[in-house]
C-alpha positions, 0 to 999 in steps of 0.5 A: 468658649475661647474668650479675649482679655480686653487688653488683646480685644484692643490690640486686635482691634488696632491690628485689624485697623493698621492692617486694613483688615477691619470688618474681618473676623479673626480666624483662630486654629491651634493644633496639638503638637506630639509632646501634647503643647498647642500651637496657635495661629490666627489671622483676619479672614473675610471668607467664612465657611458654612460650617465655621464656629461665629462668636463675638468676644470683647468685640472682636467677631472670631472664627474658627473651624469646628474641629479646632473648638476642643482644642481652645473651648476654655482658652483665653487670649491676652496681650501681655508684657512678656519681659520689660518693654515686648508684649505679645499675644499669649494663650492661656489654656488649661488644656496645654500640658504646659499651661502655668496659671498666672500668678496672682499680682 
């Protein structure tokens, strides 16, 4: 199942907090574009659907549309320092064509 790093947990966290949206879960959708990439998007949302995927990861509540579960089942999200001093969410899922494993530190 789709999992955050507990680094991406905080700042989701402080996102919801800043944003008043605290109590909402966060929405994930991802679609895969003609080239096979995945485009992902997210948001805090207070209404859930009846037929909604509910899931907890790192204490975040995250939710997500039935049809988009084969896209992130086995995706992770972080934040991450993606050049000195900018951080941003990044996903890292096997199933993107263009997925590049981290390298080991």
């Amino acid at each position: 199942m789709f999992k955050l790093t507990p680094a991406a947990a905080e700042q989701v966290l402080k996102a919801a907090k800043q944003g008043n949206a605290q109590g909402m879960s966060l929405r994930l959708a991802a679609l895969q574009k003609p080239d096979g990439a995945i485009e992902y998007r997210m948001g805090f949302e207070d209404s859930i659907q009846e037929d909604d995927i509910r899931f907890q990861s790192e204490g975040v509540d995250l939710v997500m549309s039935p049809e988009n579960v084969p896209l992130l089942d086995q995706a992770t999200m972080d934040f991450a320092e993606v050049q000195p001093g900018e951080h941003h969410f990044i996903f890292l899922n096997p199933k993107d064509p263009h997925y590049e494993p981290p390298a080991d530190s």
